[in-house]
C-alpha positions as CSV (number, residue, x, y, z in Angstrom):
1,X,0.0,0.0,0.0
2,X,1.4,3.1,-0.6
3,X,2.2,6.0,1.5
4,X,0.7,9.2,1.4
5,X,3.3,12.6,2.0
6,X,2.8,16.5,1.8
7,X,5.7,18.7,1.4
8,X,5.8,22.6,0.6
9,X,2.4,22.3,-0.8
10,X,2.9,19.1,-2.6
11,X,1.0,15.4,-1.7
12,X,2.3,12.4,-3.4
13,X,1.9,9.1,-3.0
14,X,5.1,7.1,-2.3
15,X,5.4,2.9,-3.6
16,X,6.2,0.3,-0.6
17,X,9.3,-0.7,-2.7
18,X,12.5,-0.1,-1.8
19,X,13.3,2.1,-4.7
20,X,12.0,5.6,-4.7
21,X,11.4,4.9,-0.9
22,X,10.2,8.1,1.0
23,X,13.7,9.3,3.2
24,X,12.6,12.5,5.6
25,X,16.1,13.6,5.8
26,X,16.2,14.6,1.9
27,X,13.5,16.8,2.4
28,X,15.9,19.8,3.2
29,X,17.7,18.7,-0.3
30,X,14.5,18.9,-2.4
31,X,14.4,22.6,-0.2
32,X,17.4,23.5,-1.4
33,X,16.9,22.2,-5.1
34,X,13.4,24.0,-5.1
35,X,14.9,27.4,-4.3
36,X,17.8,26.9,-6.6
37,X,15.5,26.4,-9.5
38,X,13.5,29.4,-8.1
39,X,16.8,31.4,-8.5
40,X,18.3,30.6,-11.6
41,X,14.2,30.6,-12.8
42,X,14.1,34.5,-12.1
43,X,17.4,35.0,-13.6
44,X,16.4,33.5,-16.4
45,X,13.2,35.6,-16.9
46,X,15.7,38.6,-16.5
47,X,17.9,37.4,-19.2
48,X,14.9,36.6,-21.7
49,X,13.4,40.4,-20.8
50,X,16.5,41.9,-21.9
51,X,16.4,39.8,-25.4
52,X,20.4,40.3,-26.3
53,X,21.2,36.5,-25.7
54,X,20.4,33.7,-28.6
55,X,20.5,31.3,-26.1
56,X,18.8,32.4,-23.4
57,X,15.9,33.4,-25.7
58,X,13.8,30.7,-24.6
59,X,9.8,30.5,-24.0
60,X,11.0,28.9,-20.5
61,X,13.2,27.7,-17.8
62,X,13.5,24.0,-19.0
63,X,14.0,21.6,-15.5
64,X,14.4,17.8,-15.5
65,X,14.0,15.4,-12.3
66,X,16.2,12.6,-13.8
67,X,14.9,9.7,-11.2
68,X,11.5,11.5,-10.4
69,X,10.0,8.3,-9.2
70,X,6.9,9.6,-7.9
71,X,7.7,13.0,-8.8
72,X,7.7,15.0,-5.6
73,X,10.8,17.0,-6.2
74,X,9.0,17.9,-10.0
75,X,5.6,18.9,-9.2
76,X,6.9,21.2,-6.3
77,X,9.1,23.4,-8.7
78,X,5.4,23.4,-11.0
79,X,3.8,24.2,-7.7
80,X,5.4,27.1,-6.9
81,X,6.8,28.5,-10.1
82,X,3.9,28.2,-12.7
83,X,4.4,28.7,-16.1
84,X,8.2,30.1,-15.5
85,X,9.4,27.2,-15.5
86,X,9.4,23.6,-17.7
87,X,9.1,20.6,-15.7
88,X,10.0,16.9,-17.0
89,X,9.7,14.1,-14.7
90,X,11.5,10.9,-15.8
91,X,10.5,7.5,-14.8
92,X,11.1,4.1,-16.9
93,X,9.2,1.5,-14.8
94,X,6.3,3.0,-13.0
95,X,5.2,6.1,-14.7
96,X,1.2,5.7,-13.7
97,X,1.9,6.6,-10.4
98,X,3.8,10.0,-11.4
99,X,0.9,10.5,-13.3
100,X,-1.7,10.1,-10.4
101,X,-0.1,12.0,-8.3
102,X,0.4,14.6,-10.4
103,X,-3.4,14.8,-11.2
104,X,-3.9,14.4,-7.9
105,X,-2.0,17.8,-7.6
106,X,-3.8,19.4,-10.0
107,X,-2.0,19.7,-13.1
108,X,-2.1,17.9,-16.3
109,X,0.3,15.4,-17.3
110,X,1.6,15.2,-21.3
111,X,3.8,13.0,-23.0
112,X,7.4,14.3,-23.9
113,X,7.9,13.0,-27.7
114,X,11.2,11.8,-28.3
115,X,12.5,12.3,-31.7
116,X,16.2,11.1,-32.1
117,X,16.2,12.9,-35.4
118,X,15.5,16.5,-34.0
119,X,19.0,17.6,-33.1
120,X,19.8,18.3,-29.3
121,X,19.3,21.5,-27.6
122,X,15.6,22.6,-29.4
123,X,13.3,23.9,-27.7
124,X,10.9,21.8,-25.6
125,X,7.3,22.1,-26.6
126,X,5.4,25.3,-24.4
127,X,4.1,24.0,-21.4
128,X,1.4,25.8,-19.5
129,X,1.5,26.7,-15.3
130,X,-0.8,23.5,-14.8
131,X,0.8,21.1,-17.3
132,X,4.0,18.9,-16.8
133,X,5.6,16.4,-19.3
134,X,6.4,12.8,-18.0
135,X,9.4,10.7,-20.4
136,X,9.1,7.0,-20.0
137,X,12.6,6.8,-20.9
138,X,16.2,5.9,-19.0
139,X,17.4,9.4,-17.7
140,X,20.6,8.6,-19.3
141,X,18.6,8.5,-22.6
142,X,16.9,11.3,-22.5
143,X,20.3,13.7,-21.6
144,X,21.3,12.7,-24.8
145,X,18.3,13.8,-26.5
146,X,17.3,16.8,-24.7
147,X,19.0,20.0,-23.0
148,X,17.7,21.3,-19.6
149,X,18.6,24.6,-17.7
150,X,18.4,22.3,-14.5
151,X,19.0,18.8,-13.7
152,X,18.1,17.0,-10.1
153,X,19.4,13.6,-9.7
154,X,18.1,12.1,-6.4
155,X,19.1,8.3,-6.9
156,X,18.5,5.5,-4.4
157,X,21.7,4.1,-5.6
158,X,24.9,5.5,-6.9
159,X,24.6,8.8,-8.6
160,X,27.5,7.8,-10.7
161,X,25.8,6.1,-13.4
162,X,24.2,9.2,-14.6
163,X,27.4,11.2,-14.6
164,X,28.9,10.6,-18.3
165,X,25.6,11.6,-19.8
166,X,24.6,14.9,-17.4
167,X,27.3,17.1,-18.8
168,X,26.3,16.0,-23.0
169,X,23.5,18.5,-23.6
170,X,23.3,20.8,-20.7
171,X,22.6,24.4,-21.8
172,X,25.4,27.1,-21.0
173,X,24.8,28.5,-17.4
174,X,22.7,25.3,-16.2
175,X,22.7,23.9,-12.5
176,X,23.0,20.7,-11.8
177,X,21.9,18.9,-9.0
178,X,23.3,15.3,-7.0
179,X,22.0,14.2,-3.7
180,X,24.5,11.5,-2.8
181,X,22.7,8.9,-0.4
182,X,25.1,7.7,1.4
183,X,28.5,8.8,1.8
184,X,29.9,6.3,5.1
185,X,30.5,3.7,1.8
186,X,33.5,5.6,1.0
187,X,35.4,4.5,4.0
188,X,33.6,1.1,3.9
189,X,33.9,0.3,0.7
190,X,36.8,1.7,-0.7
191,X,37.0,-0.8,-3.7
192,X,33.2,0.6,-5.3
193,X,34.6,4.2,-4.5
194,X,37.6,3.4,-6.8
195,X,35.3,1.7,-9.2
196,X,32.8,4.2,-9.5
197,X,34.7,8.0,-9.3
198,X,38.2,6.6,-9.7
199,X,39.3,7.6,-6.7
200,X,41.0,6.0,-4.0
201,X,39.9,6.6,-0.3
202,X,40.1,5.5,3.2
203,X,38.5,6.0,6.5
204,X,39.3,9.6,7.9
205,X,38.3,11.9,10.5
206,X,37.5,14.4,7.3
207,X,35.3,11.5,5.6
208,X,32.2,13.3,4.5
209,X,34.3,16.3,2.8
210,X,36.6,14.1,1.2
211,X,33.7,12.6,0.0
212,X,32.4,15.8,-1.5
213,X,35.8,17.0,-3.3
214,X,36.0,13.0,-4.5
215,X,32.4,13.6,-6.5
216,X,32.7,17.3,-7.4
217,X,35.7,15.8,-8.9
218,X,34.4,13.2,-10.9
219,X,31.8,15.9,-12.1
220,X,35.1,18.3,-13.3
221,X,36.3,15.5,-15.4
222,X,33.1,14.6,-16.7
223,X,32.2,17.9,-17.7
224,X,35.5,18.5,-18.9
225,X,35.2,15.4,-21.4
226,X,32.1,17.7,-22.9
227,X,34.3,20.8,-23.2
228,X,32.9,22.1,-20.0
229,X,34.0,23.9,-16.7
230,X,31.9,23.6,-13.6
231,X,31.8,26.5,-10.5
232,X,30.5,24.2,-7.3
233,X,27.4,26.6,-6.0
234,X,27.3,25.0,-2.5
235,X,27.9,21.9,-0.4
236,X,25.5,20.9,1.7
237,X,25.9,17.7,4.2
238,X,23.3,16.4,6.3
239,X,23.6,12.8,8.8
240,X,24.8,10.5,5.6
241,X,23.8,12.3,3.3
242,X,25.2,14.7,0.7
243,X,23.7,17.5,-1.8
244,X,25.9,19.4,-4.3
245,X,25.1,22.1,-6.8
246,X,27.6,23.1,-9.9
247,X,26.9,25.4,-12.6
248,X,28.2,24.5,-15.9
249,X,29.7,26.6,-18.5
250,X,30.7,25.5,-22.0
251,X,34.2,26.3,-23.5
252,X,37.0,24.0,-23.6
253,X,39.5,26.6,-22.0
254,X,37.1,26.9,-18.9
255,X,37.6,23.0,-19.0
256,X,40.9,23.4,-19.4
257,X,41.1,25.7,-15.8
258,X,38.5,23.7,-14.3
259,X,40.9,20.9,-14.6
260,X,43.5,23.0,-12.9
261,X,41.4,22.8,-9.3
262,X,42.0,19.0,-9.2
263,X,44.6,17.4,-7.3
264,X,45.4,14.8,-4.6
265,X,45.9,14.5,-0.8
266,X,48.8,13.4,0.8
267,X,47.3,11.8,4.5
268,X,49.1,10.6,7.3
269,X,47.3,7.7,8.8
270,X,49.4,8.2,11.9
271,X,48.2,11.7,13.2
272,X,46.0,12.5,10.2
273,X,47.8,15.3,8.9
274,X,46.7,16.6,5.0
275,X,48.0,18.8,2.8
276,X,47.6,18.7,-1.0
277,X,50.1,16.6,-3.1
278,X,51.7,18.9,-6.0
279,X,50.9,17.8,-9.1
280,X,53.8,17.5,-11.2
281,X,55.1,15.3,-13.9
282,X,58.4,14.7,-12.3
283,X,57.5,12.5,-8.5
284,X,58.5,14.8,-5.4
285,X,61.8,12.9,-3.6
286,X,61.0,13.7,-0.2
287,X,57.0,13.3,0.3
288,X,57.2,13.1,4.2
289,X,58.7,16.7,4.1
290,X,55.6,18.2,3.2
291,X,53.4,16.9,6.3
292,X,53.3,19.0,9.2
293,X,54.4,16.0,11.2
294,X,57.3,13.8,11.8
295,X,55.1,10.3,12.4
296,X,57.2,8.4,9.5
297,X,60.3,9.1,12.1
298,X,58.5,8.0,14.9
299,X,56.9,5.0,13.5
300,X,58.4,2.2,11.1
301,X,57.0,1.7,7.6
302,X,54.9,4.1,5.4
303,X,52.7,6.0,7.5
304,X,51.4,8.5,4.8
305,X,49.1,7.4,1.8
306,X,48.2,9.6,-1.5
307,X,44.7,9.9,-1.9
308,X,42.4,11.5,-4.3
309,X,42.2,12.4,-7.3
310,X,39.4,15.1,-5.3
311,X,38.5,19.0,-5.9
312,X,40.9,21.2,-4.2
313,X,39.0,24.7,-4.7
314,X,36.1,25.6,-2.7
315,X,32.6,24.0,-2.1
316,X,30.8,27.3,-1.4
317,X,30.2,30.0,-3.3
318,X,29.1,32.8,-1.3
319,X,27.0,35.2,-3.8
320,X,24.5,32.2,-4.5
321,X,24.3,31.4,-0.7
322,X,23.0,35.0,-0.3
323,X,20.5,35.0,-2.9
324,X,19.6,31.5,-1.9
325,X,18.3,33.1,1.5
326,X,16.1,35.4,-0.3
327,X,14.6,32.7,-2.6
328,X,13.5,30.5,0.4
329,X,11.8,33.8,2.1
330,X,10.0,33.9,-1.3
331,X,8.7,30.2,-1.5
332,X,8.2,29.9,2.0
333,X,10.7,26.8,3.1
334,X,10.4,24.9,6.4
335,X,12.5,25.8,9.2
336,X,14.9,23.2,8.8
337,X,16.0,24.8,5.2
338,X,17.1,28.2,7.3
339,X,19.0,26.7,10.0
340,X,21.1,24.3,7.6
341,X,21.7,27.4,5.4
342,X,22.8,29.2,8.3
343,X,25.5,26.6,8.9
344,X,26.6,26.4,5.5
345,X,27.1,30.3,5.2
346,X,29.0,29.9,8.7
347,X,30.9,27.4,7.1
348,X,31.7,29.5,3.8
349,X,32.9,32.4,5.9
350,X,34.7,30.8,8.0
351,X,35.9,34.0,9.5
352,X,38.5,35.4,11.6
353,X,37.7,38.6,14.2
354,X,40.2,41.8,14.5
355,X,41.4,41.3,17.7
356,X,44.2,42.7,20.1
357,X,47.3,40.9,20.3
358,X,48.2,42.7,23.8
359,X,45.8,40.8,25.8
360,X,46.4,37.0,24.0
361,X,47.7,36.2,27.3
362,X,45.1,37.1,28.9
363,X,42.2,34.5,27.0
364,X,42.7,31.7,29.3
365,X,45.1,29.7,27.3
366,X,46.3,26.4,28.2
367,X,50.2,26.7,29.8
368,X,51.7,24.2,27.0
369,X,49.6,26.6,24.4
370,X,51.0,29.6,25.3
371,X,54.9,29.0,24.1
372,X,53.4,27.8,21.1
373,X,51.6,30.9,20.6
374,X,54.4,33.2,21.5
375,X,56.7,31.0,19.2
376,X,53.9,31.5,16.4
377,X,53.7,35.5,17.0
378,X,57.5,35.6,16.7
379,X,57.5,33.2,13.7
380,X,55.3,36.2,12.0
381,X,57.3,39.3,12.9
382,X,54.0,40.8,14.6
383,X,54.6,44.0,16.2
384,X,52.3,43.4,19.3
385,X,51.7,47.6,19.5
386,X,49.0,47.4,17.2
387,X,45.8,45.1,16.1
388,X,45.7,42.7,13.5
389,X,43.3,42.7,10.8
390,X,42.1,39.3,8.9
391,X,44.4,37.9,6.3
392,X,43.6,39.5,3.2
393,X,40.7,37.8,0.9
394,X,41.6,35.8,-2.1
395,X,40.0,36.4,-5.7
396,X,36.4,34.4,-5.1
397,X,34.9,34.4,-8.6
398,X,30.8,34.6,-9.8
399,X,29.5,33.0,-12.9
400,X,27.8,35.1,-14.4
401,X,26.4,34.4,-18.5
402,X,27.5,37.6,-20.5
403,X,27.7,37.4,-23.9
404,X,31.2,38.2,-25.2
405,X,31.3,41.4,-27.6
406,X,34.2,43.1,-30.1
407,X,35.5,44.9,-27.3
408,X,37.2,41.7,-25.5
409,X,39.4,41.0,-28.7
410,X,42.2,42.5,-26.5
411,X,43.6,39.7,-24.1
412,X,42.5,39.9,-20.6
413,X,44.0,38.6,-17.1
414,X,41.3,37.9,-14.5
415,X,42.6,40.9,-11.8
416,X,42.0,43.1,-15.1
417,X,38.3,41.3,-15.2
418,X,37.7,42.0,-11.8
419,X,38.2,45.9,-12.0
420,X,36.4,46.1,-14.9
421,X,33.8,45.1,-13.2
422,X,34.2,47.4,-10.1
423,X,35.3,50.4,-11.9
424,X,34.0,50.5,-15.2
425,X,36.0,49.8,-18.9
426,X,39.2,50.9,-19.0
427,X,42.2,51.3,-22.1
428,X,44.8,49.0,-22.3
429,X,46.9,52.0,-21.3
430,X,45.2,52.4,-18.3
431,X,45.2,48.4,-17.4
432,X,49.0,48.7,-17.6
433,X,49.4,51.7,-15.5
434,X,46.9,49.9,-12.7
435,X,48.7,47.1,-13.1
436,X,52.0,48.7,-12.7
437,X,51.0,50.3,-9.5
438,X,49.5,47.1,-8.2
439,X,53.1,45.7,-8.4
440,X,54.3,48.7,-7.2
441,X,51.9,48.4,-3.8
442,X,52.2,45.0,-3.3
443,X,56.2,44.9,-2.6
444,X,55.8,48.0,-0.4
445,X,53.4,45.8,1.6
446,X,55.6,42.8,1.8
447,X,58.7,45.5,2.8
448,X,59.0,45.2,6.7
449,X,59.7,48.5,6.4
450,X,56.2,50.1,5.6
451,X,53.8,48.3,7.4
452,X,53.0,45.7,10.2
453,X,50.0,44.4,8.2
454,X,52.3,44.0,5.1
455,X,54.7,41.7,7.2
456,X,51.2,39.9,8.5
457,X,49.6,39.3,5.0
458,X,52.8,37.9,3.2
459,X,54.0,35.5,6.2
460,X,50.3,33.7,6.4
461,X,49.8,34.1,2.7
462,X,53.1,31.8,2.1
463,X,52.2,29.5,4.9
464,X,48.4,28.8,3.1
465,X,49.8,28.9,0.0
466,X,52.3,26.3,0.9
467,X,50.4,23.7,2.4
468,X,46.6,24.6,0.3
469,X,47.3,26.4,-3.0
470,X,44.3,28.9,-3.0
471,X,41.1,28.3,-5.5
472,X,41.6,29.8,-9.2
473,X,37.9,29.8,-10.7
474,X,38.2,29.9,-14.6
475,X,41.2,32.4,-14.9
476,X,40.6,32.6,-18.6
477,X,41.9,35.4,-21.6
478,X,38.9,36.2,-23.9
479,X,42.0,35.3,-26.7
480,X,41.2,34.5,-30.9
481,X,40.8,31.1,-29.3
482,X,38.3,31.9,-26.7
483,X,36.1,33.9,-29.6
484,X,36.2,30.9,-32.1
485,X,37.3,32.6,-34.7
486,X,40.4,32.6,-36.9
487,X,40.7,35.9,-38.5
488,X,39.5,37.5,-34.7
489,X,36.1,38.3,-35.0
490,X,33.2,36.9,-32.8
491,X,31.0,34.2,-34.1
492,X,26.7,35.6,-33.2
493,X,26.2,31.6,-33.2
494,X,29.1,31.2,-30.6
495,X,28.1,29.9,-27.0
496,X,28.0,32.3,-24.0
497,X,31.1,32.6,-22.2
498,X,31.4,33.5,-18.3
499,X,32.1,37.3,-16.9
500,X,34.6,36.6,-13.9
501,X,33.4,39.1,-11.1
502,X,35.3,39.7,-7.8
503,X,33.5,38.9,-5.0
504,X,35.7,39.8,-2.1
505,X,35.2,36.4,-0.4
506,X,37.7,34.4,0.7
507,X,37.4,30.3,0.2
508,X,37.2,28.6,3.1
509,X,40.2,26.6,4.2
510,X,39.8,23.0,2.8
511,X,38.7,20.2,5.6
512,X,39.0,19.9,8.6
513,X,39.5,18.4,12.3
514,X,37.3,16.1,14.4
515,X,38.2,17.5,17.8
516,X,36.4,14.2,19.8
517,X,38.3,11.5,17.2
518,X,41.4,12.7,19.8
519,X,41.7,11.5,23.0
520,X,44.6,13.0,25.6
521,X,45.7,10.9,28.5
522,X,44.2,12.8,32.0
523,X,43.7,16.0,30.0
524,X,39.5,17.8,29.8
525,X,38.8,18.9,26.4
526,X,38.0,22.5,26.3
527,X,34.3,23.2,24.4
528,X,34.4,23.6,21.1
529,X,33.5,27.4,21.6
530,X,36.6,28.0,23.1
531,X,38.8,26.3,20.8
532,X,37.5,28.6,18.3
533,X,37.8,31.8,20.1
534,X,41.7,30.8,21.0
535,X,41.9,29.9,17.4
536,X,40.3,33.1,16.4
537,X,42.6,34.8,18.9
538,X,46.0,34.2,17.0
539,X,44.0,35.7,14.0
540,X,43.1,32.2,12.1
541,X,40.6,31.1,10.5
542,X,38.1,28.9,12.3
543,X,34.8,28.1,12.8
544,X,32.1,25.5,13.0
545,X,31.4,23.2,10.3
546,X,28.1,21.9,9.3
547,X,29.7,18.3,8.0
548,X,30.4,17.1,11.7
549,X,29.1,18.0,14.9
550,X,32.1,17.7,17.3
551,X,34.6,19.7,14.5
552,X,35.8,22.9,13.5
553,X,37.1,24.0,10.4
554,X,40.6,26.2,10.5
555,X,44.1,26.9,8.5
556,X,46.0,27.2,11.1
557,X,48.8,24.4,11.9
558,X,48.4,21.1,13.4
559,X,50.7,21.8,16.2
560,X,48.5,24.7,17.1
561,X,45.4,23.1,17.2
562,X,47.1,20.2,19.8
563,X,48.4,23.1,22.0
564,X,44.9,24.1,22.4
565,X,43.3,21.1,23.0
566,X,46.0,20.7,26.4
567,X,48.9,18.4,24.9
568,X,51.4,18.2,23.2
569,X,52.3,15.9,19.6
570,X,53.6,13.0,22.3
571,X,50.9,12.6,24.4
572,X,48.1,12.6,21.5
573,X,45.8,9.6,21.5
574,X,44.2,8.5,18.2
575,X,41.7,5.7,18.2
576,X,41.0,4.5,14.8
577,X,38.0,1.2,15.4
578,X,39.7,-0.6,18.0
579,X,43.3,0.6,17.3
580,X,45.5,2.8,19.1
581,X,48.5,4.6,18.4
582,X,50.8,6.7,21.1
């Protein structure tokens, strides 16, 4: 018998079966994917207003639930976005009950005609605010017959099987969608992980992030295979569960850079220390050199293992988290939605308060943290008279679809992008003289000389850099290449290319630490609260993060984060199922 379920306005009928099997905690993701298609669905309708774009010239926002199975995810995108939005709900085996529960709902259903001779990327037929079109096809089909401006894929089983078909057809600027069921099979199953991403992987403390990076990964090559970069919207983790959202945009150098954010993960198993593995042609002769640890000396045999290949930019992207809050206000999502989104934007900012290094001492540190901080200070050549400020932000970037014109013939780097956008067009006289006194500023801030905060930004900037080499989103040169045309002149037929906009938001420093995996012999934990405030003190990065309960996410050092927690390297616990290692 089957079960009956409201949601945001919606009520479907779920089967008994095991597949397409009603799971409460995915309501938040269908949240998230209903106000993401509500986003990009008004930016769309902006776009087609304006009528200066032969590709966004559509009737309609075209949207696809790949595994609709009883098509609750679907019909609440019809539901609340009427006619401004297209709606196709795929389902191979069982498509009567999508139908029924549509009707029940209200709306009509029609059958989406599948013509392997009309060539991919026309436009749908018009569908009207009560109508929706049901395929009884394989979803994997019907991407290669059809182009959507947004794709949800909410399998019961691995996502993976739709992912060399999801990037063939999708339109320039389109979101897509994957809710990843369970994630603990990564560290259980390592073998099907390496089967089906290519990855390799083992149990860590950062499990559910590495996850993430492992798929947004797989999506990058993917997409790249399709001449096709991807910008990852947001991350969102909830129990075992994973959602992620990329937007796709078409041109083979954007694939090229997109490639560029993909690396792997040198781990300790010892002490769990990470830091991205340098991706070179030539093999690095000293591998242990890069930890922040010394377990290989300590311990016999080969205590680090490479890992990856995973995604080493960032999972957030700050501008669509902001508009995502306005979206939900719109639709009117549950209370769950809000309080998740909240701990994602927590998580994306990650930030780190001015604060006044004359009264560290003062913050109730731990006695063994207090050298290490006052060896840390030193280590930065920090004069103590005055406050420090936040490390300086790196370049986050916004995808935003622009049609490129005549007047980006002239090559472009992506700072000169950035102030284009801030200050308005400028000559290629002017670029060189900003440019020139850009230079000019940036050694007088790294000279001692000038400025405490110059001595600040270039001693944290070369210890991030070092150990996490900071997110490039599509650095690209609007080049004869990049214009598709040989004698230099812009082809009208051309696909939309992305205009790179600052953002002024740093990324957020990749994974981070399970503070309860440690255990230190006769030693309290401080509360997680205070860990971040000491953290915060010494003017890094740290804060909560919404993958784990009991962790916090930070850049600063290892060795700093054990002073905190009361001990030192020696007298750190681990306890890894049953195993322990002093």
């Amino acid at each position: 018998m089957a079960m009956e379920i409201s949601e945001n306005g919606v009520t479907v009928k779920f089967p008994d079966s095991k597949k397409g099997k009603y799971l409460p905690k995915t309501a938040v993701f269908r949240d998230f994917a209903l106000a993401t298609s509500a986003l990009f669905a008004n930016e769309h309708k902006e776009k087609l207003s304006a009528g200066n774009d032969e590709e966004t010239r559509r009737s309609q926002f075209c949207a696809c639930d790949l595994t609709a199975y009883s098509g609750i995810a679907g019909l609440q995108w019809k539901h609340h976005l009427g006619a401004d939005v297209h709606v196709t709900l795929v389902e191979l085996r069982e498509p009567q009950l999508l139908k029924d529960n549509a009707v029940q709902n209200g709306l009509t259903v029609s059958h989406l005609p599948l013509n392997p001779a009309v060539p991919a990327g026309a436009s749908l037929p018009s569908q009207s605010a009560l109508e929706v079109h049901v395929a009884q096809c394989d979803g994997k089909v019907l991407m290669l017959l059809e182009a959507f401006n947004f794709i949800f894929v909410d399998s019961y089983k691995n996502p993976s099987l739709y992912f060399s078909t999801l990037f063939r057809n999708v339109r320039n600027g389109g979101v897509v969608c994957v809710v990843v069921p369970d994630v603990l099979h990564f560290a259980r199953t390592p073998h099907v992980v390496r089967r089906s991403y290519s990855a390799t992987c083992i149990r860590t403390e950062y499990i559910k992030e590495l996850a993430a990076r492992i798929i947004v990964a797989s999506l990058a090559v993917e997409a790249a295979r399709s001449n096709k970069g991807i910008c990852v919207l947001y991350t969102v983790s909830l129990e075992d569960a994973l959602l992620i959202s990329i937007r796709v945009t078409k041109g083979p150098k954007i694939a090229d850079d997109t490639l560029q954010s993909i690396a792997h993960v040198l781990h300790c198993r010892i002490c769990e220390e990470r830091t991205f593995y340098p991706e070179n042609m030539a093999p690095v002769e000293a591998p242990y050199s890069m930890l922040g640890c010394d377990c290989h000396k300590k311990i016999p045999g080969k205590t680090a293992v490479i890992l990856g290949p995973l995604w080493k930019g960032s999972l957030f992207d700050w501008p669509c988290l902001q508009k995502l809050i306005e979206a939900g206000r719109k639709i009117t999502l549950s209370k769950t939605y809000y309080d998740l989104l909240q701990k994602v934007l927590e998580d994306c900012l990650c930030n780190s308060p001015v604060v006044d290094l004359l009264n560290i001492n003062q913050s109730g540190f731990h006695d063994g943290h207090k050298s290490v901080a006052a060896e840390t200070l030193a280590s930065r050549n920090t004069d103590v008279s005055g406050e420090m400020k936040p490390p300086p932000l790196d370049s986050q970037y916004d995808i935003d679809i622009k049609k490129n014109s005549n007047e980006n013939n002239k090559t472009l780097t992506s700072s000169d992008l950035g102030r284009e956008t801030q200050t308005g067009k400028c000559s290629s006289g002017e670029c060189a003289a900003k440019k020139k006194e850009d230079t000019r500023r940036s050694k007088e801030l790294c000279d001692p000389d000038h400025s405490e905060m110059g001595q600040i930004a270039c001693e944290e900037n070369t210890a991030v850099e070092r150990n996490f080499p900071k997110q490039e989103h599509f650095k690209r040169e609007a080049s004869t290449r990049d214009l598709g045309s040989r004698d230099g002149v812009p082809d009208s037929k051309r696909p939309c290319y992305a205009d790179v906009k600052y953002t002024g938001v740093a990324p957020a420093p990749p994974f981070y630490y399970s503070v309860h995996s440690k255990k230190l012999g006769k030693v309290r934990l401080p509360k997680q609260k205070e860990i971040i405030q000491q953290l915060q003190a010494l003017g890094f990065r740290c804060c909560r993060t919404h993958f784990e309960k009991y962790a916090v996410r930070t850049d600063a050092p290892r060795k700093i984060l054990m002073s905190i927690l009361g001990a030192g390297e020696d007298k750190v616990i681990y306890v890894k199922r049953g195993q322990t290692h002093i």
